[in-house]
C-alpha positions as CSV (number, residue, x, y, z in Angstrom):
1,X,8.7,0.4,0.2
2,X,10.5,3.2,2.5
3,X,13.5,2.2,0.2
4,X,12.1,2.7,-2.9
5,X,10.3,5.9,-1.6
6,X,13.5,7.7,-0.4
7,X,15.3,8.0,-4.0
8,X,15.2,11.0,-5.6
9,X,12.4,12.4,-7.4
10,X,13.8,13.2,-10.4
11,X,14.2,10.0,-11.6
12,X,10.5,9.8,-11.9
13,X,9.8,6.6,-9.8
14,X,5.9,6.7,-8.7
15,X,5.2,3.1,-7.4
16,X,1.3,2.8,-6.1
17,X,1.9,-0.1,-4.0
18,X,-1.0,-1.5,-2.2
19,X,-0.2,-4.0,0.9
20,X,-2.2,-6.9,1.4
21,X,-2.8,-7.9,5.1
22,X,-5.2,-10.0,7.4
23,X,-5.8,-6.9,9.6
24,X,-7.6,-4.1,8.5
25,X,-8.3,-2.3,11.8
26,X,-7.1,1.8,12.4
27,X,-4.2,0.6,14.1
28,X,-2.7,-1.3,10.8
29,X,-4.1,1.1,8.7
30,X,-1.4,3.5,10.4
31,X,1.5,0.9,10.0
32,X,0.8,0.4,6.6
33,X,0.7,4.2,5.7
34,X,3.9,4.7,8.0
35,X,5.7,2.4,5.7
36,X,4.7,4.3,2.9
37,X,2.3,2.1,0.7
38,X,-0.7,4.0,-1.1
39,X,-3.5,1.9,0.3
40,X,-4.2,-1.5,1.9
41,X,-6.7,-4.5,1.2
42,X,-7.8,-7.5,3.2
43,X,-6.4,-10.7,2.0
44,X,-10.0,-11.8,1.5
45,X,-10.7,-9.4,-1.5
46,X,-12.2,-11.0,-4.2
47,X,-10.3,-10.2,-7.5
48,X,-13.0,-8.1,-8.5
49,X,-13.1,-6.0,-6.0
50,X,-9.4,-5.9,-6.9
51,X,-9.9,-4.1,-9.7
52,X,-12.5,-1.8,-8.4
53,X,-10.5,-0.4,-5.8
């Protein structure tokens, strides 16, 4: 993600990526955001709750 999110704006690249982890405590809520993903889900999410979030 850091990658994708350092090339230049102009060439219109807006990924929302959203990680997927088995930890969803404050502390890999931070690593998540520090490696630039948009949100974060527990691996336990039910695919309709997917789509809601």
């Amino acid at each position: 993600m850091r990658q994708l999110r350092i090339l230049p704006s102009e060439q219109g690249i807006q990924i929302l990526a959203i990680a997927f982890t088995a930890y969803a405590g404050e502390i890999n809520a931070k690593q998540v955001f520090s490696a630039k993903f948009y949100s974060y889900l527990g691996k336990l999410i039910k695919p309709a709750n997917l789509i809601a979030e």
